[in-house]
Residue frames as a rotation matrix with the C-alpha (Angstrom) as fourth column:
UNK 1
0.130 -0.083 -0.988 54.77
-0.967 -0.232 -0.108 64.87
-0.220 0.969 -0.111 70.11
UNK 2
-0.511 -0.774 -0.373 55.80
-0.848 0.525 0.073 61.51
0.139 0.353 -0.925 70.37
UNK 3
-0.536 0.806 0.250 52.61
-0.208 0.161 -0.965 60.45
-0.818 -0.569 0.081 71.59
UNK 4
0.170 0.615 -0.770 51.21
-0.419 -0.662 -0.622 61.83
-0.892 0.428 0.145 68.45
UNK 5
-0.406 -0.824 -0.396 53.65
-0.904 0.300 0.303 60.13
-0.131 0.481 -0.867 66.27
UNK 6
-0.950 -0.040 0.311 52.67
-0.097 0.981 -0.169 56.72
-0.298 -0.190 -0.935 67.66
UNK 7
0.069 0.997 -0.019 48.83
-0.227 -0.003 -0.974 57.47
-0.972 0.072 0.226 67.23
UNK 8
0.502 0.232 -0.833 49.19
-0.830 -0.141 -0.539 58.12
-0.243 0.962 0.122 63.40
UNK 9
-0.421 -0.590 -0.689 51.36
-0.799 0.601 -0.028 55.04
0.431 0.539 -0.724 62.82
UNK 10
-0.894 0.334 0.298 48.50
0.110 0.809 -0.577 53.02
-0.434 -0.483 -0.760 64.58
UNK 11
-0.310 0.711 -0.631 46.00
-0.741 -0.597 -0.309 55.00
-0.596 0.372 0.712 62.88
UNK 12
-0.214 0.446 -0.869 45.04
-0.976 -0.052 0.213 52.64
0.050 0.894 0.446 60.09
UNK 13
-0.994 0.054 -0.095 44.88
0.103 0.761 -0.640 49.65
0.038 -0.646 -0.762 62.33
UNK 14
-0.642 0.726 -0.246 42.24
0.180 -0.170 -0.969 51.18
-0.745 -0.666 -0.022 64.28
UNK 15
-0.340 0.864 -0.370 40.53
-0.817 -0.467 -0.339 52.53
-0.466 0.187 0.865 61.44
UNK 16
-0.563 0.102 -0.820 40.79
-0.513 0.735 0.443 49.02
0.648 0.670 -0.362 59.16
UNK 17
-0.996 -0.049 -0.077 40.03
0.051 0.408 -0.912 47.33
0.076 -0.912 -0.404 62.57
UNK 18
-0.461 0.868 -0.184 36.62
-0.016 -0.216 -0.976 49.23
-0.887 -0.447 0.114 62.91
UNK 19
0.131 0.439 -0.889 35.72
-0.961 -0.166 -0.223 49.41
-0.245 0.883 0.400 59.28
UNK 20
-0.890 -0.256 -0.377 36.15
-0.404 0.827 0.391 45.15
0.212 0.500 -0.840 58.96
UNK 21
-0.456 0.800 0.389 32.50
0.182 0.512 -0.840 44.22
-0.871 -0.312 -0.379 60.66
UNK 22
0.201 0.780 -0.592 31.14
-0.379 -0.495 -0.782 46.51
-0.903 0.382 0.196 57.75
UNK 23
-0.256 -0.510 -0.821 33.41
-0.965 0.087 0.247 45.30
-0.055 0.855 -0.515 54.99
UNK 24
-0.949 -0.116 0.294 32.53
-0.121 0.993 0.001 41.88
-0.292 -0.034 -0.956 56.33
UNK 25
0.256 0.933 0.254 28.52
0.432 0.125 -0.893 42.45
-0.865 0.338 -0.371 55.85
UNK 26
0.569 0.088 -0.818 28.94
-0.820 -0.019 -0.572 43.96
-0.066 0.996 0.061 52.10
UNK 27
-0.770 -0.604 0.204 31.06
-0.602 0.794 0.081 41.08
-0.211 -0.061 -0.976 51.64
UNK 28
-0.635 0.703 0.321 27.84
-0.004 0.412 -0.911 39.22
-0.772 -0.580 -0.259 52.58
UNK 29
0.183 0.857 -0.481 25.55
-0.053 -0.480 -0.876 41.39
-0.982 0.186 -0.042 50.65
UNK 30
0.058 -0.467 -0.882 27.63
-0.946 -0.308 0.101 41.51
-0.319 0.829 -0.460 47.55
UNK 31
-0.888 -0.313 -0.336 27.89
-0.435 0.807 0.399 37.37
0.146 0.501 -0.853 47.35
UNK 32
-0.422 0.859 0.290 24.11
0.426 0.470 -0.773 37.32
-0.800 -0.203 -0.564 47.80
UNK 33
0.225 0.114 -0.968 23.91
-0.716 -0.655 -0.243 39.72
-0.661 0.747 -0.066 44.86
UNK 34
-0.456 -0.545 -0.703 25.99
-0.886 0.205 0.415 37.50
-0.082 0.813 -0.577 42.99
UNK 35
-0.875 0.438 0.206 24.14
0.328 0.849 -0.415 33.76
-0.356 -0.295 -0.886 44.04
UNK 36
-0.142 0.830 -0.540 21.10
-0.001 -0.546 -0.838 35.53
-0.990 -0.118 0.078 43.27
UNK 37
0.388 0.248 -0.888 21.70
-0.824 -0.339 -0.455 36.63
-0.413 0.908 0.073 39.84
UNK 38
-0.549 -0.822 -0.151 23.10
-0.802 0.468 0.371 33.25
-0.234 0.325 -0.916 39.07
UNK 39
-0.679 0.452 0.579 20.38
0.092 0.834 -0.544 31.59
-0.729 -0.316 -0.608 39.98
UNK 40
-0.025 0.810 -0.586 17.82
-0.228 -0.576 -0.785 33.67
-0.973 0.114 0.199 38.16
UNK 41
-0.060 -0.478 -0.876 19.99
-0.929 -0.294 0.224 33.05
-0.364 0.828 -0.426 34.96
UNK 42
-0.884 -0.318 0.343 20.23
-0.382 0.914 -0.137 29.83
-0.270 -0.252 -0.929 35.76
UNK 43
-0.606 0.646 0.465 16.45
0.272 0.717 -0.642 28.86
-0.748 -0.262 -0.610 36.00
UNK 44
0.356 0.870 -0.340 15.30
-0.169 -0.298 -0.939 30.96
-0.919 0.392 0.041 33.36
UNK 45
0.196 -0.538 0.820 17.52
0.797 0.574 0.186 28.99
-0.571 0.617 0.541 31.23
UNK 46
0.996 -0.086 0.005 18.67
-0.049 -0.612 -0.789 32.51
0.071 0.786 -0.614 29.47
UNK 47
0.177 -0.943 0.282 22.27
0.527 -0.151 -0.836 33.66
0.831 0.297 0.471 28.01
UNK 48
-0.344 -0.026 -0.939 23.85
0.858 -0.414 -0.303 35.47
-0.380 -0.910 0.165 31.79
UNK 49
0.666 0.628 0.403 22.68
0.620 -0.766 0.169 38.62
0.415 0.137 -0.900 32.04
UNK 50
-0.063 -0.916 0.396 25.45
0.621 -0.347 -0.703 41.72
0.782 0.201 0.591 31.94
UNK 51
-0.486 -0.261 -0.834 25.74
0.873 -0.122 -0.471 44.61
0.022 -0.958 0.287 34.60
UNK 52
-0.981 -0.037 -0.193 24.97
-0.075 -0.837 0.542 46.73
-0.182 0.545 0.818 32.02
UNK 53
-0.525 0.815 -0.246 21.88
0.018 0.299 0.954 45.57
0.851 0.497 -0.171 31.10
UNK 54
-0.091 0.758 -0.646 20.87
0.991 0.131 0.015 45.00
0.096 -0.639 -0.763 34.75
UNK 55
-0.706 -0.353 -0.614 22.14
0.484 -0.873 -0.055 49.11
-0.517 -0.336 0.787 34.86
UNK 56
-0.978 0.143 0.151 20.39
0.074 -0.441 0.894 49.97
0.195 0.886 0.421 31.82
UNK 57
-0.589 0.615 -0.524 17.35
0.494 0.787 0.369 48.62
0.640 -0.041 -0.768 33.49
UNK 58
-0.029 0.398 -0.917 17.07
0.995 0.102 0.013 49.54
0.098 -0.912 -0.399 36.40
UNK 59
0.629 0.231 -0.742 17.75
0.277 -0.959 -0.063 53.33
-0.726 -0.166 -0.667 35.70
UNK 60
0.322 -0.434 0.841 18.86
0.943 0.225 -0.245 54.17
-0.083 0.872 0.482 31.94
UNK 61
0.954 0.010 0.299 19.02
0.057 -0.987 -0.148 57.96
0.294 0.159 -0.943 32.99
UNK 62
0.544 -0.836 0.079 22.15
-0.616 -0.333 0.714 57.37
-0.571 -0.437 -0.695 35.41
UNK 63
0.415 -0.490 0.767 23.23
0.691 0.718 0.085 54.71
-0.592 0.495 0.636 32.88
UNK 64
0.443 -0.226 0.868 23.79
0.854 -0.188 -0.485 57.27
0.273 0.956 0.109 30.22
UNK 65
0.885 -0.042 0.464 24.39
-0.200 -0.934 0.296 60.40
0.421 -0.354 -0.835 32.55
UNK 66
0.714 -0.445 0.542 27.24
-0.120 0.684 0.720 58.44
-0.690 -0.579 0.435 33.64
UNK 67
0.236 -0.386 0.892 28.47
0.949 0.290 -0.126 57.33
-0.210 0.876 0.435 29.96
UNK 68
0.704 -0.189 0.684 28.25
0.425 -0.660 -0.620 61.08
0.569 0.727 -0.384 29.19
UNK 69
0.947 -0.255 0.197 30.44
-0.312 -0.574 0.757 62.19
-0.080 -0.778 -0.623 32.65
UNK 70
0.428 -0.671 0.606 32.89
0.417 0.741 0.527 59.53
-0.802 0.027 0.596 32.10
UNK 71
-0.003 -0.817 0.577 33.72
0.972 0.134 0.195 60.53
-0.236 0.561 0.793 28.56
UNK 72
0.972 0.095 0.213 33.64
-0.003 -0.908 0.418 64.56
0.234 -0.408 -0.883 29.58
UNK 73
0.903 -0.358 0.239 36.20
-0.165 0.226 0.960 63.67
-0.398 -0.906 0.145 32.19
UNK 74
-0.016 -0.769 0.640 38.73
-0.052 0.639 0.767 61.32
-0.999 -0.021 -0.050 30.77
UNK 75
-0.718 -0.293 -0.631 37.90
-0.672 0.055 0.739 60.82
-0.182 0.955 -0.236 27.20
UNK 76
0.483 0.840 -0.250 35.89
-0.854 0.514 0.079 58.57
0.195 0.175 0.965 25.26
UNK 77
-0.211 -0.803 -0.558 38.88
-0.472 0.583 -0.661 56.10
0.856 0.125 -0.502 25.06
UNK 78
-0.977 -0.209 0.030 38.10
-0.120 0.432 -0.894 55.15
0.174 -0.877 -0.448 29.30
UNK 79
-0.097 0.869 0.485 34.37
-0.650 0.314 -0.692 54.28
-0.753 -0.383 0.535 28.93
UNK 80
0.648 0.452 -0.613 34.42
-0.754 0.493 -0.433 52.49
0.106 0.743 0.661 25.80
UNK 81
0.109 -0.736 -0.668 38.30
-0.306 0.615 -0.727 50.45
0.946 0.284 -0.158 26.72
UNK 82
-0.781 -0.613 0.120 38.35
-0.282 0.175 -0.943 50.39
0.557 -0.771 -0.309 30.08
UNK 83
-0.484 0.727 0.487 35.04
-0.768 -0.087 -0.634 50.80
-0.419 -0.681 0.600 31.86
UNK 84
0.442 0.897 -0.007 32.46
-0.866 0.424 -0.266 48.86
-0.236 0.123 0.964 29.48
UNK 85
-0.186 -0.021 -0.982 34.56
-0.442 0.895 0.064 45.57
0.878 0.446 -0.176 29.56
UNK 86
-0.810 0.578 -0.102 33.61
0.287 0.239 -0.928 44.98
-0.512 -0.781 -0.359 33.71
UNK 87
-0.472 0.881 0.029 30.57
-0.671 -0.337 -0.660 46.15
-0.572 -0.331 0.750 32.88
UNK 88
-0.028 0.160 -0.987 30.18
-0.870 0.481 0.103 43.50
0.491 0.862 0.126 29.88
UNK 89
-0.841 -0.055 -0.539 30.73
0.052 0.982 -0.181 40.49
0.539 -0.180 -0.823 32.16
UNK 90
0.187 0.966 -0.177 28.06
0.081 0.164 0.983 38.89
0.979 -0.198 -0.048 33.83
UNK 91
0.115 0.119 0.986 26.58
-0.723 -0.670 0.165 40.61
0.681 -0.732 0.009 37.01
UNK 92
0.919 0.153 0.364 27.25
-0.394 0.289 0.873 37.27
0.028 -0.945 0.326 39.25
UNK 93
0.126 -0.956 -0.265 31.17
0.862 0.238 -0.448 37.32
0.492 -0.172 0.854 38.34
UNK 94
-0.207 -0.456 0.865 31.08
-0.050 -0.878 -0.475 40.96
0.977 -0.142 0.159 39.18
UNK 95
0.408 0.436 0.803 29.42
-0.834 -0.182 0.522 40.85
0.373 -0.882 0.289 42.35
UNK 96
0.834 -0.402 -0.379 31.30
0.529 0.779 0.337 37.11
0.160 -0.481 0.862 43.37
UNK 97
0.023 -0.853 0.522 34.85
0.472 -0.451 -0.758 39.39
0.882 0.263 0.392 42.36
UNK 98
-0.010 0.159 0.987 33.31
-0.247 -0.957 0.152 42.31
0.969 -0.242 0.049 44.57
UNK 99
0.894 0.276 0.353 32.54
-0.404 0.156 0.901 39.87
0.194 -0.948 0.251 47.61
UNK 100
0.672 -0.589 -0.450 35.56
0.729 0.632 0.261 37.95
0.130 -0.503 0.854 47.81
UNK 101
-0.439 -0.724 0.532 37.95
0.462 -0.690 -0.557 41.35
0.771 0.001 0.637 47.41
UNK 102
0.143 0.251 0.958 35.70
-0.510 -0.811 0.288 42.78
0.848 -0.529 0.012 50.46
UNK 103
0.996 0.084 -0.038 36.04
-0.010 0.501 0.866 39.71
0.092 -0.862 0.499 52.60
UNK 104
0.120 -0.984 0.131 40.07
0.740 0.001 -0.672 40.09
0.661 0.178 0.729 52.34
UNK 105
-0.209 -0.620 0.757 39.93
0.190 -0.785 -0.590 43.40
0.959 0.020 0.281 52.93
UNK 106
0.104 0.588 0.802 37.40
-0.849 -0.367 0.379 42.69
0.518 -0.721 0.461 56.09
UNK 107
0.272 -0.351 -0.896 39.25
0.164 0.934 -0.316 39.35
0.948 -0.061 0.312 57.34
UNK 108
0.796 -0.474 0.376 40.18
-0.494 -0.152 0.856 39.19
-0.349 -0.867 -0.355 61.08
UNK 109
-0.058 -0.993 -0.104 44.13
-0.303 0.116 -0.946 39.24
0.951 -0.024 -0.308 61.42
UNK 110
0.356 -0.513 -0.781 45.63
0.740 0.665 -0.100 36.83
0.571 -0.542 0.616 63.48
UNK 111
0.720 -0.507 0.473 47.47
-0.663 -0.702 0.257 38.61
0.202 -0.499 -0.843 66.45
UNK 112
0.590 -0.458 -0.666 50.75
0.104 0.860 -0.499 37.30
0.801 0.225 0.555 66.50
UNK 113
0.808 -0.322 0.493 52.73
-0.562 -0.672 0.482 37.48
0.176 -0.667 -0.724 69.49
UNK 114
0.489 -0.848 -0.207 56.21
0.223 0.351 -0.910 36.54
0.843 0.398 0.361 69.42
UNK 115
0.920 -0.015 0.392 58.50
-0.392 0.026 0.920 36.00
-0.024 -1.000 0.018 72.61
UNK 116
0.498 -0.845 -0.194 61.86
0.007 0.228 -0.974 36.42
0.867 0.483 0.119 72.47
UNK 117
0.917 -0.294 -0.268 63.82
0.391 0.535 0.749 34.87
-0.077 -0.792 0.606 75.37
């Protein structure tokens, strides 16, 4: 039992441990997302370009099928106050936001080892 004990109170080590290589590539992927859509904005001298809008684009069915689940769910009150002001900034703060909160969360940790005489 005590065996068992220790396991689960190592448990989220091991799993954070194995789940940082991956957290470190979206990390990656997520501040090429964001460099990307900066540029684009950038060179085509336009006004940035929102998340929405790239959402709306790229597949207006799950854009709205979404809008209608959301205020089902929760209310209208959490897609119109909460949800559509991330979704209002521009897609290379979200995606810069999104990489640096995955590289944190996928950071190698120091191993400290203390020695007490």
């Amino acid at each position: 039992m005590r065996r068992f004990l220790v396991l689960l109170t190592r448990l989220p080590a091991r799993l954070l441990g194995a789940a940082a290589p991956i957290l470190r590539l979206l990390a990656a992927l997520a501040l090429l997302a964001a460099v990307i859509s900066f540029t684009s904005d950038f060179v085509l001298q336009r006004p940035s370009t929102t998340m929405a809008t790239y959402w709306q684009a790229l597949s207006p069915a799950s854009y709205a099928a979404s809008a209608k689940a959301v205020t089902a769910f929760a209310g209208e009150w959490l897609w119109t106050r909460v949800l559509s002001a991330p979704l209002s900034l521009p897609a290379y703060v979200l995606f810069a936001s999104l990489g640096i909160i995955l590289g944190i969360a996928g950071r190698r940790r120091r191993r400290v080892e203390i020695y007490v005489n």
